[in-house]
PyMOL Python script that loads the backbone (N, CA, C, O; Angstrom):
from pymol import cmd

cmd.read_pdbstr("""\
ATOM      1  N   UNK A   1      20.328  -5.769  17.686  1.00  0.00           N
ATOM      2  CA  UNK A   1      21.318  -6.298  16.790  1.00  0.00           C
ATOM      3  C   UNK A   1      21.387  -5.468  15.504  1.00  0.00           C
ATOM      4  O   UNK A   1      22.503  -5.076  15.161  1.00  0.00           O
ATOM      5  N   UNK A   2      20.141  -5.101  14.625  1.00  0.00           N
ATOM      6  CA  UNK A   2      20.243  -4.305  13.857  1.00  0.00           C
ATOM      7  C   UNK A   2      20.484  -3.136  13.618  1.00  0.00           C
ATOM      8  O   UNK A   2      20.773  -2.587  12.555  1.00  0.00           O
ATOM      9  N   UNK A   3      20.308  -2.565  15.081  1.00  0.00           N
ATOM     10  CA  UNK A   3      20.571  -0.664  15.192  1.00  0.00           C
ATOM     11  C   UNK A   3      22.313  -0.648  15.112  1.00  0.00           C
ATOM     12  O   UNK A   3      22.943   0.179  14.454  1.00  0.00           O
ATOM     13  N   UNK A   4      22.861  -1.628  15.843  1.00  0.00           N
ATOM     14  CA  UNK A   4      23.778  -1.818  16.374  1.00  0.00           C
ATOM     15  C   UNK A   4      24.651  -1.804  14.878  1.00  0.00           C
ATOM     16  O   UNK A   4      25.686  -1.167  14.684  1.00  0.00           O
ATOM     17  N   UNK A   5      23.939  -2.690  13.872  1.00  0.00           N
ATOM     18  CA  UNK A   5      24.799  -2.711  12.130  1.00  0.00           C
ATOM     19  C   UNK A   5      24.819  -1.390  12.012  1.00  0.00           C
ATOM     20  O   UNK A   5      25.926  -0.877  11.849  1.00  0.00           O
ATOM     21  N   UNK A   6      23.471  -0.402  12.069  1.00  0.00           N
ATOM     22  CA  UNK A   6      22.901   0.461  11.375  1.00  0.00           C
ATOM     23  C   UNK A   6      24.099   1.315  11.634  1.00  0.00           C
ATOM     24  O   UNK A   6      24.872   1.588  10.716  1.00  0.00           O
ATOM     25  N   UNK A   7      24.315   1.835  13.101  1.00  0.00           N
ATOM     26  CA  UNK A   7      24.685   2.850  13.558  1.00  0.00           C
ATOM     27  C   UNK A   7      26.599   2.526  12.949  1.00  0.00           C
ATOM     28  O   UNK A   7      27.345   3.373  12.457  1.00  0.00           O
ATOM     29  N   UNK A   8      26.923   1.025  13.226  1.00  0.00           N
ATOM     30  CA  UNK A   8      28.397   0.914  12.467  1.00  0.00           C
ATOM     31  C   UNK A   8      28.197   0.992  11.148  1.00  0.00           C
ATOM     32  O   UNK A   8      29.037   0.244  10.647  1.00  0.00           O
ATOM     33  N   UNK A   9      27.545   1.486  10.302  1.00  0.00           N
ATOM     34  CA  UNK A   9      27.855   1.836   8.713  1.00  0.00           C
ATOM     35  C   UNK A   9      27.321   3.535   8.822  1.00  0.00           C
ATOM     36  O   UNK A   9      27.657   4.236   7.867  1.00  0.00           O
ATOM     37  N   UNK A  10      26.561   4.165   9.871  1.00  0.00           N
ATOM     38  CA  UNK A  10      26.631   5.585   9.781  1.00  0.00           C
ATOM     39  C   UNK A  10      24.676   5.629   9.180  1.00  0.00           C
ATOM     40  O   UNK A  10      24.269   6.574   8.505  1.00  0.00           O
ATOM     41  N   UNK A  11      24.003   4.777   9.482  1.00  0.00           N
ATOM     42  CA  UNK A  11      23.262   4.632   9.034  1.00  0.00           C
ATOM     43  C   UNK A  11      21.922   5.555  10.202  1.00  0.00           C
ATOM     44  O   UNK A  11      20.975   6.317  10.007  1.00  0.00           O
ATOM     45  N   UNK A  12      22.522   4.968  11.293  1.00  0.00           N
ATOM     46  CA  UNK A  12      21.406   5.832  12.520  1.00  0.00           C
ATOM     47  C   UNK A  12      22.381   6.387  13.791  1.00  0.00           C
ATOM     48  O   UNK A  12      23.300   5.688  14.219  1.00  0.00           O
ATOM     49  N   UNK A  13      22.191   7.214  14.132  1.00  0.00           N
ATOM     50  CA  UNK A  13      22.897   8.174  15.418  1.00  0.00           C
ATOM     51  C   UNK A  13      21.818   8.194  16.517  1.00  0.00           C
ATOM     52  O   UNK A  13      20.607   8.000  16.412  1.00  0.00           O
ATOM     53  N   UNK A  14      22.682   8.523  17.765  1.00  0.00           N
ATOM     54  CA  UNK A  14      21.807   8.833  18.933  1.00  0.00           C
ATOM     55  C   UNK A  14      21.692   9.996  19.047  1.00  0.00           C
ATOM     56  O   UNK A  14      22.204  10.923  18.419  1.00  0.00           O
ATOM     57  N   UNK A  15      20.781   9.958  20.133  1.00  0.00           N
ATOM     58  CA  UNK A  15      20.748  11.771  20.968  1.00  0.00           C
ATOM     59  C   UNK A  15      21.970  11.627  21.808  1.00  0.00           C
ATOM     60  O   UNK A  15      22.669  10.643  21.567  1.00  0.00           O
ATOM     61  N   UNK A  16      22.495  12.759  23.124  1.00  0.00           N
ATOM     62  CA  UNK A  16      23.407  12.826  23.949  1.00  0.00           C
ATOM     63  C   UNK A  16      23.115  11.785  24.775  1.00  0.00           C
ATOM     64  O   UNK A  16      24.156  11.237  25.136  1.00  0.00           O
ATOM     65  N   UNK A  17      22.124  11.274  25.233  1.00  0.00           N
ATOM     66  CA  UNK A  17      21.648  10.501  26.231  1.00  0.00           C
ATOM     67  C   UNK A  17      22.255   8.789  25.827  1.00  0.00           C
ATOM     68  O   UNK A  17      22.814   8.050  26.637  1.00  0.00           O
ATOM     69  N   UNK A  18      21.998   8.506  24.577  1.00  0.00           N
ATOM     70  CA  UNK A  18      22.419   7.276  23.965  1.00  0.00           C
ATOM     71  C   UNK A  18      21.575   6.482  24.181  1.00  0.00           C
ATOM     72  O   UNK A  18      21.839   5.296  23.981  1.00  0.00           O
ATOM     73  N   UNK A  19      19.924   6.970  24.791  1.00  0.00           N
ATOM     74  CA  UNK A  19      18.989   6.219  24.857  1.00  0.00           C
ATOM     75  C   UNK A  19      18.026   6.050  23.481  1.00  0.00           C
ATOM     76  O   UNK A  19      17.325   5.127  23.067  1.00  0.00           O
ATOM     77  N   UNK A  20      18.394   7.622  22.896  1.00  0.00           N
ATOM     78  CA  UNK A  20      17.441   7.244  21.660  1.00  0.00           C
ATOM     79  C   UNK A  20      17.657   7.733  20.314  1.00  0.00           C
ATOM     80  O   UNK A  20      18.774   8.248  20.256  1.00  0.00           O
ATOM     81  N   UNK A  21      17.138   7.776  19.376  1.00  0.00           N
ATOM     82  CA  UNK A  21      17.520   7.711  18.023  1.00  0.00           C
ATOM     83  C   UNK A  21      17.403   9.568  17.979  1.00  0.00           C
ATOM     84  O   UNK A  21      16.615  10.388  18.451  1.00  0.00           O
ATOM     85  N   UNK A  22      18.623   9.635  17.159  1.00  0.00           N
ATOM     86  CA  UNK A  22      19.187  11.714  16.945  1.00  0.00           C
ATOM     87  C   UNK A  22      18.802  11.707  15.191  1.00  0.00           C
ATOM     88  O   UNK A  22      17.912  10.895  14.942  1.00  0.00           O
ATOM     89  N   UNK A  23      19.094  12.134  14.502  1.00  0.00           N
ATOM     90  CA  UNK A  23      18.402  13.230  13.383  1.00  0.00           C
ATOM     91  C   UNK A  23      18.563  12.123  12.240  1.00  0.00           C
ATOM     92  O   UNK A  23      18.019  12.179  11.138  1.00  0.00           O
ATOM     93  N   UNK A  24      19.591  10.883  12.798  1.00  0.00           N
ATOM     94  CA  UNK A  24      19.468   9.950  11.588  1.00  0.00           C
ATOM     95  C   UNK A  24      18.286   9.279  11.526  1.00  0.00           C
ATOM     96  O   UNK A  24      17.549   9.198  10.543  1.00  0.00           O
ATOM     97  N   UNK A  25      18.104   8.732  12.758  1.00  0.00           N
ATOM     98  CA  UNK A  25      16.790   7.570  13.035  1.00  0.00           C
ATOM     99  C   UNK A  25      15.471   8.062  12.636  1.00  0.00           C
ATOM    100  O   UNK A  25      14.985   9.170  12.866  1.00  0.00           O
ATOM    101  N   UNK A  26      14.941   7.023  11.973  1.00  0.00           N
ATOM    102  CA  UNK A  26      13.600   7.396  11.350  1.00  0.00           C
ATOM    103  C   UNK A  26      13.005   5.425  11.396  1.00  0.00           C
ATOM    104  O   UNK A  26      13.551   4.354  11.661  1.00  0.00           O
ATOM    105  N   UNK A  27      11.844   5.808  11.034  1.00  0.00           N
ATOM    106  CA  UNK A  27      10.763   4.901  10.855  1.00  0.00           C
ATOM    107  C   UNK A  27      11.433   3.535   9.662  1.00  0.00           C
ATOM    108  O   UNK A  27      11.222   2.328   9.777  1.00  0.00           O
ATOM    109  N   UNK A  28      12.188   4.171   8.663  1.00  0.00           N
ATOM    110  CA  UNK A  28      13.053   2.940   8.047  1.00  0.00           C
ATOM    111  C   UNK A  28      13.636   2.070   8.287  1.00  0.00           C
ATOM    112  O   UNK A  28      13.720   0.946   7.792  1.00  0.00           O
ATOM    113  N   UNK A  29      14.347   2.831   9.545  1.00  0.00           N
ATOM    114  CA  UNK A  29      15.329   1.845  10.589  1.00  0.00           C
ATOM    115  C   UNK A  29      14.642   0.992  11.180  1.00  0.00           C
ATOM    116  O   UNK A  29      14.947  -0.198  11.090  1.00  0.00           O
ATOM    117  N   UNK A  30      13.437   1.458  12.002  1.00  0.00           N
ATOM    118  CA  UNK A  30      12.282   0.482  12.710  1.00  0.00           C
ATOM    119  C   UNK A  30      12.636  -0.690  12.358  1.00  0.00           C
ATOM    120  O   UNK A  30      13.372  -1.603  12.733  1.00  0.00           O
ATOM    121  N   UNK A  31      11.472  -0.270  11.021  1.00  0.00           N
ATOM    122  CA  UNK A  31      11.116  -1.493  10.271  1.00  0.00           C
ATOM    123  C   UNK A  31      12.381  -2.281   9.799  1.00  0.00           C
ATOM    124  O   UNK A  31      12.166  -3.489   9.700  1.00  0.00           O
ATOM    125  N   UNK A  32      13.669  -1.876   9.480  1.00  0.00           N
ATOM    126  CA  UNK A  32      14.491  -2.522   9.018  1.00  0.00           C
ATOM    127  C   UNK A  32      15.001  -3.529  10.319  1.00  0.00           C
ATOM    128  O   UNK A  32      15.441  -4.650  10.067  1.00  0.00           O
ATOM    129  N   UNK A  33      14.899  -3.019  11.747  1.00  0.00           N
ATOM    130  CA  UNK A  33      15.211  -3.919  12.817  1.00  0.00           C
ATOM    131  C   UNK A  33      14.350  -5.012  13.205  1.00  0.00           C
ATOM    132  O   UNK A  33      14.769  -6.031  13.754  1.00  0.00           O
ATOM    133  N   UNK A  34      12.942  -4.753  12.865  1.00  0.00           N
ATOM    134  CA  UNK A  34      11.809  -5.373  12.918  1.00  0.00           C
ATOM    135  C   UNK A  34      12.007  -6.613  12.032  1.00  0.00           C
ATOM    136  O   UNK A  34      11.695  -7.766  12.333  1.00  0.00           O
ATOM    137  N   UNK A  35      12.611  -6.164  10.817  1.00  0.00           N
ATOM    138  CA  UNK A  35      12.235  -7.185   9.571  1.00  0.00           C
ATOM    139  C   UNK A  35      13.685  -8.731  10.283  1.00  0.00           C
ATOM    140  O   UNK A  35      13.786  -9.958  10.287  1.00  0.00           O
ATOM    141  N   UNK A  36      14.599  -7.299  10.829  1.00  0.00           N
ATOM    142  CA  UNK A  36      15.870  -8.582  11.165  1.00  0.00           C
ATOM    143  C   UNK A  36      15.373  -9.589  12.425  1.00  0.00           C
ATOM    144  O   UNK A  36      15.585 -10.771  12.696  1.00  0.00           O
ATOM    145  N   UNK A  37      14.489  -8.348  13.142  1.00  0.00           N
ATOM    146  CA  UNK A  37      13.718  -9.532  14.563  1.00  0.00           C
ATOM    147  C   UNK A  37      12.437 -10.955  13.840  1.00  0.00           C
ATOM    148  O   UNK A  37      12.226 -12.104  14.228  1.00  0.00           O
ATOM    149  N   UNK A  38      12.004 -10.363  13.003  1.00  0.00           N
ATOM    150  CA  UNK A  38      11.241 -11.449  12.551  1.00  0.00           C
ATOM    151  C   UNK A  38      11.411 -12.484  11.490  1.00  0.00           C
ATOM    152  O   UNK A  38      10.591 -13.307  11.082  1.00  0.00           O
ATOM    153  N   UNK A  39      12.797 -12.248  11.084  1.00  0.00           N
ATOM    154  CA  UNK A  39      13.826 -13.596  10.635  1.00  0.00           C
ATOM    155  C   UNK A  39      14.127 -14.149  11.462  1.00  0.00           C
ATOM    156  O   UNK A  39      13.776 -15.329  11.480  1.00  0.00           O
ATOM    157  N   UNK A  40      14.757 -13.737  12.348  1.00  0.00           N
ATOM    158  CA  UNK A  40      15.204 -15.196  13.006  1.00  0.00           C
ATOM    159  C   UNK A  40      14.304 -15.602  14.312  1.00  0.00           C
ATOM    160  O   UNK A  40      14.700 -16.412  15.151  1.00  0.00           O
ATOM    161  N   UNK A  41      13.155 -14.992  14.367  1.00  0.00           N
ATOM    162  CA  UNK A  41      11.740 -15.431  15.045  1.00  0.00           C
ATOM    163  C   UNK A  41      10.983 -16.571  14.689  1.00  0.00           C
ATOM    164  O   UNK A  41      10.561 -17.482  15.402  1.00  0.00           O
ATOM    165  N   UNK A  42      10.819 -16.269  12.793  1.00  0.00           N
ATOM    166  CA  UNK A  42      10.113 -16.722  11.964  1.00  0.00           C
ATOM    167  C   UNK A  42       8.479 -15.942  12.331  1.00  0.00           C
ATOM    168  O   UNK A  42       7.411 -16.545  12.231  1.00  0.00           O
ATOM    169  N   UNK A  43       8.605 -14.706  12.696  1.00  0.00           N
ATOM    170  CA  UNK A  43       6.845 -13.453  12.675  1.00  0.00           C
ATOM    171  C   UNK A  43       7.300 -12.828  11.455  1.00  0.00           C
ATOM    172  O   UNK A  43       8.364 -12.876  10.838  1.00  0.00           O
ATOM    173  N   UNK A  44       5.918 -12.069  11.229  1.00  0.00           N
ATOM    174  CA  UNK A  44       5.973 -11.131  10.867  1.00  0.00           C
ATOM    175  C   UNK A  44       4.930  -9.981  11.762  1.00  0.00           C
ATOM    176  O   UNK A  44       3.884 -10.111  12.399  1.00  0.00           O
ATOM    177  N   UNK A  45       5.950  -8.667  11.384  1.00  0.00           N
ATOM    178  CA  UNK A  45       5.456  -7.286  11.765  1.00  0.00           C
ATOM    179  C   UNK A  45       5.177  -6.755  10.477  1.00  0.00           C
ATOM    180  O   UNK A  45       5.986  -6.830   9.552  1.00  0.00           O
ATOM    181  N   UNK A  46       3.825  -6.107  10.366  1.00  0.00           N
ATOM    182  CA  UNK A  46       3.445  -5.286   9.637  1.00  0.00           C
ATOM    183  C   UNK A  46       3.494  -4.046   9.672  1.00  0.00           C
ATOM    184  O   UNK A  46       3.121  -3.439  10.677  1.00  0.00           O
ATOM    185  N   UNK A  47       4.250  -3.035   7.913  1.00  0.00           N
ATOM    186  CA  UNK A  47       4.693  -1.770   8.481  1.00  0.00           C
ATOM    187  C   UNK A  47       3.552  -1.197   9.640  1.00  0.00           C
ATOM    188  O   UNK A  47       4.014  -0.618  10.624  1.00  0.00           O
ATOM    189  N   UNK A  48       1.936  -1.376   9.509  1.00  0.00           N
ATOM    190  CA  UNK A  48       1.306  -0.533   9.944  1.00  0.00           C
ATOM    191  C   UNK A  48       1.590  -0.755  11.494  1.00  0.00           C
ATOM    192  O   UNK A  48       1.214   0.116  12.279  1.00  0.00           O
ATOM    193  N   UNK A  49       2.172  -1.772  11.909  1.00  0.00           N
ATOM    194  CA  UNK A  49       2.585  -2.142  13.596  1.00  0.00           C
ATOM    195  C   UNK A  49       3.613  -1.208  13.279  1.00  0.00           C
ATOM    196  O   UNK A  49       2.950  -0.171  13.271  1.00  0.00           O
ATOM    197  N   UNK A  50       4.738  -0.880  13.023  1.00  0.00           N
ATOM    198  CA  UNK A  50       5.897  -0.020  13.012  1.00  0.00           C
ATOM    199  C   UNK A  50       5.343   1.775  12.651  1.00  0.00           C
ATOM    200  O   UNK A  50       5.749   2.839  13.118  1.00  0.00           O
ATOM    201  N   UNK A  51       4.368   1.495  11.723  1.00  0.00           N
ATOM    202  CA  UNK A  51       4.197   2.974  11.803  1.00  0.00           C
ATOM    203  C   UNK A  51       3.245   3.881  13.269  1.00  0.00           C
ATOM    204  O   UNK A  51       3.397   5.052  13.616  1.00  0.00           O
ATOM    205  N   UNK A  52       2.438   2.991  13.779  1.00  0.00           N
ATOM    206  CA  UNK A  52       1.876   2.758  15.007  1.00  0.00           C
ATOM    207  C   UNK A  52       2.547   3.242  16.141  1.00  0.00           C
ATOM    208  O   UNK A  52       2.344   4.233  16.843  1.00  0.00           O
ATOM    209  N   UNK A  53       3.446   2.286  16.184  1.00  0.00           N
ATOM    210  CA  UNK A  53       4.427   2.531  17.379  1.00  0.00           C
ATOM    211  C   UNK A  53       5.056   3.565  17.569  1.00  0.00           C
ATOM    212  O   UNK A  53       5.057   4.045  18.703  1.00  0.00           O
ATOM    213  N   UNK A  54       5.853   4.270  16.387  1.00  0.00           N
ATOM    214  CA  UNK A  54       6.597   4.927  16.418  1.00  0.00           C
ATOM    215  C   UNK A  54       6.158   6.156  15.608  1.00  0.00           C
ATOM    216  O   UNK A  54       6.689   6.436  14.533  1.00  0.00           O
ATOM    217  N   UNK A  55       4.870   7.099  16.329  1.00  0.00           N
ATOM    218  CA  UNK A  55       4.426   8.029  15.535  1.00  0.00           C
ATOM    219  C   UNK A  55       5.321   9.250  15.358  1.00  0.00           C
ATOM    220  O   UNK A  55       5.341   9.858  14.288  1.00  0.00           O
ATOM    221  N   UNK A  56       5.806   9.487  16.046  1.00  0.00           N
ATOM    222  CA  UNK A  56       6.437  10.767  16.202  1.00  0.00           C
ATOM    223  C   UNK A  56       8.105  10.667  15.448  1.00  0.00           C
ATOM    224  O   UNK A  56       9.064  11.412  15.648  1.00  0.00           O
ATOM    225  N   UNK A  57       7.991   9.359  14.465  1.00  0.00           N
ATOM    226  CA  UNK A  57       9.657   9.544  14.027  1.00  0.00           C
ATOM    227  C   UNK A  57       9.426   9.922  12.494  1.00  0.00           C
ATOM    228  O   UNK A  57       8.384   9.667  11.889  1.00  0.00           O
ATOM    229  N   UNK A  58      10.413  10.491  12.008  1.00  0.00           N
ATOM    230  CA  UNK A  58      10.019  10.873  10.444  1.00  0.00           C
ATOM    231  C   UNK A  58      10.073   9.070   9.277  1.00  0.00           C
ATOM    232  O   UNK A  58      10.099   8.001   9.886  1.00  0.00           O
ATOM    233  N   UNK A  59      10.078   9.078   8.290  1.00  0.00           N
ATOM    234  CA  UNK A  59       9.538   8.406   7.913  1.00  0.00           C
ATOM    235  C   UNK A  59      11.348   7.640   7.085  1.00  0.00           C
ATOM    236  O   UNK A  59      11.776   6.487   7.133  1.00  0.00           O
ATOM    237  N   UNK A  60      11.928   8.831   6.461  1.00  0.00           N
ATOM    238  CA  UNK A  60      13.016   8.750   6.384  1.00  0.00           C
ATOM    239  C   UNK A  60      14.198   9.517   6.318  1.00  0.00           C
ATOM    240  O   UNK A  60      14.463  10.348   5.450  1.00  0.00           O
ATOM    241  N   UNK A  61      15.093   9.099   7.559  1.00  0.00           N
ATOM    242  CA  UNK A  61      15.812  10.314   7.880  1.00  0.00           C
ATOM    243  C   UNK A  61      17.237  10.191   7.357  1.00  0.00           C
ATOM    244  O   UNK A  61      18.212  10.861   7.699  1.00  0.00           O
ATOM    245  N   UNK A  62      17.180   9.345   6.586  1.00  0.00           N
ATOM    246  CA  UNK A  62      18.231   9.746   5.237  1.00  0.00           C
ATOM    247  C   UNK A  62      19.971   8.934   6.297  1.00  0.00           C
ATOM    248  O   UNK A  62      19.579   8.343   7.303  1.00  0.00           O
ATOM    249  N   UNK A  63      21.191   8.901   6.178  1.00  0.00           N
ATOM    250  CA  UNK A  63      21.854   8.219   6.692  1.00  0.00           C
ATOM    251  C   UNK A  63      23.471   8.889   6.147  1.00  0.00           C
ATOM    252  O   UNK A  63      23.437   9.456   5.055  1.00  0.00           O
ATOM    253  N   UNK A  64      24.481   8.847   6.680  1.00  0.00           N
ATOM    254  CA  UNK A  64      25.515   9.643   6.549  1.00  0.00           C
ATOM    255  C   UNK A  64      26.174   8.699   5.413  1.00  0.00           C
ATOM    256  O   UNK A  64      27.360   9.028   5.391  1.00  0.00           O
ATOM    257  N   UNK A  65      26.018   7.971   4.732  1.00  0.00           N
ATOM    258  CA  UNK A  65      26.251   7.329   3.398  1.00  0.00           C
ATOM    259  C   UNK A  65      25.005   7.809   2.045  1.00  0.00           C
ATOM    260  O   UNK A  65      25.166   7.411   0.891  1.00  0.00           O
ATOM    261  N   UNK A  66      24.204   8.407   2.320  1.00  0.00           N
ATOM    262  CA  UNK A  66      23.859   9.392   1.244  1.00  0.00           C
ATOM    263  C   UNK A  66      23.975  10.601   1.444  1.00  0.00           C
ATOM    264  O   UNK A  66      23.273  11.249   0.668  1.00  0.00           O
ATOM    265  N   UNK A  67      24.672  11.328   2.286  1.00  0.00           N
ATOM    266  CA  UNK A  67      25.629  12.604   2.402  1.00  0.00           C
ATOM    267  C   UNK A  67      26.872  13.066   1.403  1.00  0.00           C
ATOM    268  O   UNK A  67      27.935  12.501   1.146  1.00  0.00           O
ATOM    269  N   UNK A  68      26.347  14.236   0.975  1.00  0.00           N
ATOM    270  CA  UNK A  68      27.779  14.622   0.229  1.00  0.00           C
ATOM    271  C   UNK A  68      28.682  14.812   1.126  1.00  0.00           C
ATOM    272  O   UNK A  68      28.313  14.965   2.291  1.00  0.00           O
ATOM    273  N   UNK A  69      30.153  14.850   0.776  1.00  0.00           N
ATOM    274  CA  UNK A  69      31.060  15.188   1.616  1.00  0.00           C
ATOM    275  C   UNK A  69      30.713  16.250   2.319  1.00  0.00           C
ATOM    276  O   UNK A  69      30.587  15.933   3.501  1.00  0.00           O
ATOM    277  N   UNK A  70      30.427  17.765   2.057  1.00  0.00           N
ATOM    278  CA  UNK A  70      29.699  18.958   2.314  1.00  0.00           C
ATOM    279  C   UNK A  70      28.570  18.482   3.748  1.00  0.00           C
ATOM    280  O   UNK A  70      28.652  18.754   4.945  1.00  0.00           O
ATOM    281  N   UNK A  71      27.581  17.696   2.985  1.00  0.00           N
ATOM    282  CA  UNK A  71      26.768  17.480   3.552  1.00  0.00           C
ATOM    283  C   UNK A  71      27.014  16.804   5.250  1.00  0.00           C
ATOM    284  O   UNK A  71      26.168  16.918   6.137  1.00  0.00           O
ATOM    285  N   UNK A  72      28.048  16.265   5.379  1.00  0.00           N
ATOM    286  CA  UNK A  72      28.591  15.372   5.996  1.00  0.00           C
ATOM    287  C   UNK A  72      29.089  16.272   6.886  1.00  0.00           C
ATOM    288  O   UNK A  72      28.466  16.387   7.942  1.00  0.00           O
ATOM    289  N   UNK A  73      30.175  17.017   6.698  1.00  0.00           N
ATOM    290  CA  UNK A  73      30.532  18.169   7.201  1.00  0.00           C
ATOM    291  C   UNK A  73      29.683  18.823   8.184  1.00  0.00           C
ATOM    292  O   UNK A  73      29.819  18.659   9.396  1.00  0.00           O
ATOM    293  N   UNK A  74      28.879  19.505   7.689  1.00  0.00           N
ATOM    294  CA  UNK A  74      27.491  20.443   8.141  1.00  0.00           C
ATOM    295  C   UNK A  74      26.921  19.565   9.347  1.00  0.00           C
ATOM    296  O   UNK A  74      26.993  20.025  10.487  1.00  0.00           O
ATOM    297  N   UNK A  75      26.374  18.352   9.126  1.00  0.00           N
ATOM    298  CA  UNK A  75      26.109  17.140   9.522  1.00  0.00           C
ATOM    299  C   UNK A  75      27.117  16.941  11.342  1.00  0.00           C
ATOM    300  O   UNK A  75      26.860  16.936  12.545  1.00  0.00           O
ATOM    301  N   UNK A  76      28.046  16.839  10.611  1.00  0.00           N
ATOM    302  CA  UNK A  76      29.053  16.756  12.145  1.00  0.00           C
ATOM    303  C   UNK A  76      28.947  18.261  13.002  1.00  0.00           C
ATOM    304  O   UNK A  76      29.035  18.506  14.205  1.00  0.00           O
ATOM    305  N   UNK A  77      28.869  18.561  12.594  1.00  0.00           N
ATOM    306  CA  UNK A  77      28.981  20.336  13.332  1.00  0.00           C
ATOM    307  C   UNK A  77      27.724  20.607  13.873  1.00  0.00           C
ATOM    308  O   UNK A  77      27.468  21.478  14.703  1.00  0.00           O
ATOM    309  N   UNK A  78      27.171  20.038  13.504  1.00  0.00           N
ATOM    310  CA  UNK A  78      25.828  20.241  14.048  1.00  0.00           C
ATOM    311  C   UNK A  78      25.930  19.052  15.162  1.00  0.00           C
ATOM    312  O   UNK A  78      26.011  19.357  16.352  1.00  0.00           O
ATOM    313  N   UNK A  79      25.926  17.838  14.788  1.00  0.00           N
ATOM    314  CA  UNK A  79      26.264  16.752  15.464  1.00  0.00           C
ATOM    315  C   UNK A  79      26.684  16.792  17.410  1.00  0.00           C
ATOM    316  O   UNK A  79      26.183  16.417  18.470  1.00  0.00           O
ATOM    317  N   UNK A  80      28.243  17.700  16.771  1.00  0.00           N
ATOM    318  CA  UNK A  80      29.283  18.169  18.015  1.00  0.00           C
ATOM    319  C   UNK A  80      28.732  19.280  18.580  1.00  0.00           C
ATOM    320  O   UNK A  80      29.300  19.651  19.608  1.00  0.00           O
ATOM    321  N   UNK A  81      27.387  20.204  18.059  1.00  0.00           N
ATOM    322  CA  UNK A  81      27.011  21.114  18.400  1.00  0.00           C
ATOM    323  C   UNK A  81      25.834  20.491  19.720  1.00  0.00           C
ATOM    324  O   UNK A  81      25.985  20.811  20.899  1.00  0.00           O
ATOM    325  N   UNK A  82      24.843  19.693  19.300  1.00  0.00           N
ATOM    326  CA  UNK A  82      24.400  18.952  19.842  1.00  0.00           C
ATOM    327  C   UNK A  82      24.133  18.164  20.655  1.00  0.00           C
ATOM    328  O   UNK A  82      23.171  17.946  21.392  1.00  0.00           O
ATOM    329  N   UNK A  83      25.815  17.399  20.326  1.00  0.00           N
ATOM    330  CA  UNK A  83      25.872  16.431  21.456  1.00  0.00           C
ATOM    331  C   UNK A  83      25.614  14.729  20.807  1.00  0.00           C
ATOM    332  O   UNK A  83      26.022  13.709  21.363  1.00  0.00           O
ATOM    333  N   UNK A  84      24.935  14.782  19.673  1.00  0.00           N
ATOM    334  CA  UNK A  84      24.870  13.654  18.993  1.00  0.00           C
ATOM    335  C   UNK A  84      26.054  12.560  19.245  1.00  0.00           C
ATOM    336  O   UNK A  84      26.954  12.817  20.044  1.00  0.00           O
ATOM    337  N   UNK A  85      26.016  11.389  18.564  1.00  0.00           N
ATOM    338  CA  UNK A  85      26.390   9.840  18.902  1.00  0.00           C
ATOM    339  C   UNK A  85      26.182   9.264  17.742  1.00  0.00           C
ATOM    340  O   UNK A  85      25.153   8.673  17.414  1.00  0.00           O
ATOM    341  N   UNK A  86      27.352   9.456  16.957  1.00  0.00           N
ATOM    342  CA  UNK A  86      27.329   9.075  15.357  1.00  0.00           C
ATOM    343  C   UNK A  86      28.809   8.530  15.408  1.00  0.00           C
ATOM    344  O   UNK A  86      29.665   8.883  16.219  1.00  0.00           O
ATOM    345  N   UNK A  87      28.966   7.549  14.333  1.00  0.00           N
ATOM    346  CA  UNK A  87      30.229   6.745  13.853  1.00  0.00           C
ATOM    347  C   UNK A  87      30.719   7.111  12.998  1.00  0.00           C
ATOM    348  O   UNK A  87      30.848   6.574  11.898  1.00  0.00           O
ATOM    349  N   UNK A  88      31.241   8.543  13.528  1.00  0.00           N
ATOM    350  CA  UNK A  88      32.571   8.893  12.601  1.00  0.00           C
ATOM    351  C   UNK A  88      33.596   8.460  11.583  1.00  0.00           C
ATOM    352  O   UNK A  88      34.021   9.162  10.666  1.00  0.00           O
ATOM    353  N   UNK A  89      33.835   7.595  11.773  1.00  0.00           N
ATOM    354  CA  UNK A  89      34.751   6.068  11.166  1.00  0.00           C
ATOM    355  C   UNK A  89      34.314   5.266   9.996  1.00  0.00           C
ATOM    356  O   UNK A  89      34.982   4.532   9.268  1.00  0.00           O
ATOM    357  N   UNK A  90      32.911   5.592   9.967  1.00  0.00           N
ATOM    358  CA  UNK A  90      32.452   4.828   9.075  1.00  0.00           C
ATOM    359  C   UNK A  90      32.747   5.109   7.583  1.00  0.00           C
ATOM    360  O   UNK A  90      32.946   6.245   7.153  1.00  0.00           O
ATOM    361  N   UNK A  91      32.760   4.151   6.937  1.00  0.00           N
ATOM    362  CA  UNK A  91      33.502   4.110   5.320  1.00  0.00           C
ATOM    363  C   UNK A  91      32.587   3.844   4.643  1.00  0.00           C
ATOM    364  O   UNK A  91      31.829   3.047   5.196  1.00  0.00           O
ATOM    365  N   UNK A  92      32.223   4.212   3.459  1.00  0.00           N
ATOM    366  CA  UNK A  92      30.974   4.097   2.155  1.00  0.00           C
ATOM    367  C   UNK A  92      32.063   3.399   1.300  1.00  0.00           C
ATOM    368  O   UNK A  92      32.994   4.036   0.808  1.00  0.00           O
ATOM    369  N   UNK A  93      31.899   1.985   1.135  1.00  0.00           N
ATOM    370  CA  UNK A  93      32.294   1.224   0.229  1.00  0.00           C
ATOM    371  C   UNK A  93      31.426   1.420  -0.766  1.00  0.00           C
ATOM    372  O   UNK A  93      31.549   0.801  -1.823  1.00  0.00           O
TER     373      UNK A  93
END
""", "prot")
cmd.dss("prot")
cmd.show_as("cartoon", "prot")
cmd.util.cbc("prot")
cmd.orient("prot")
């Protein structure tokens, strides 16, 4: 449910496959899906369970709403170069 927000505000992208998280997804997101699974659970996950799990993701991989326009640019081209699975569409209110 939460990747699903993430990825409609430009927040996390896939790889080509659409199985897993591409150059946006990082360890922030985890925990940010984690924190939405254990609201309406009523658990808690501790970062060190999220940092655990997911050793091999960077910590924060930054999101196409703190992109300069430039940045954004570069970003897609690489993206389409790739093969990436990002929401183009998305608007920075």
């Amino acid at each position: 449910m939460k990747h699903g927000f993430q990825f409609l505000v430009g927040e996390i992208d896939f790889d080509s496959s659409g199985q897993s998280g591409g150059d946006l997804y990082g360890k922030e997101d985890e925990r940010a899906a984690f924190q939405r699974g254990d609201e309406i659970r009523g658990t808690k996950t501790s970062t060190k369970d999220v940092n655990s799990s997911y050793p091999g993701l960077p910590n924060n991989a930054g999101s196409l709403k703190q992109m300069t326009p430039q940045q954004v640019k570069e970003y897609e081209a690489k993206a389409q170069k790739n093969g990436l699975i990002y929401n183009h569409t998305w608007k920075n209110y």
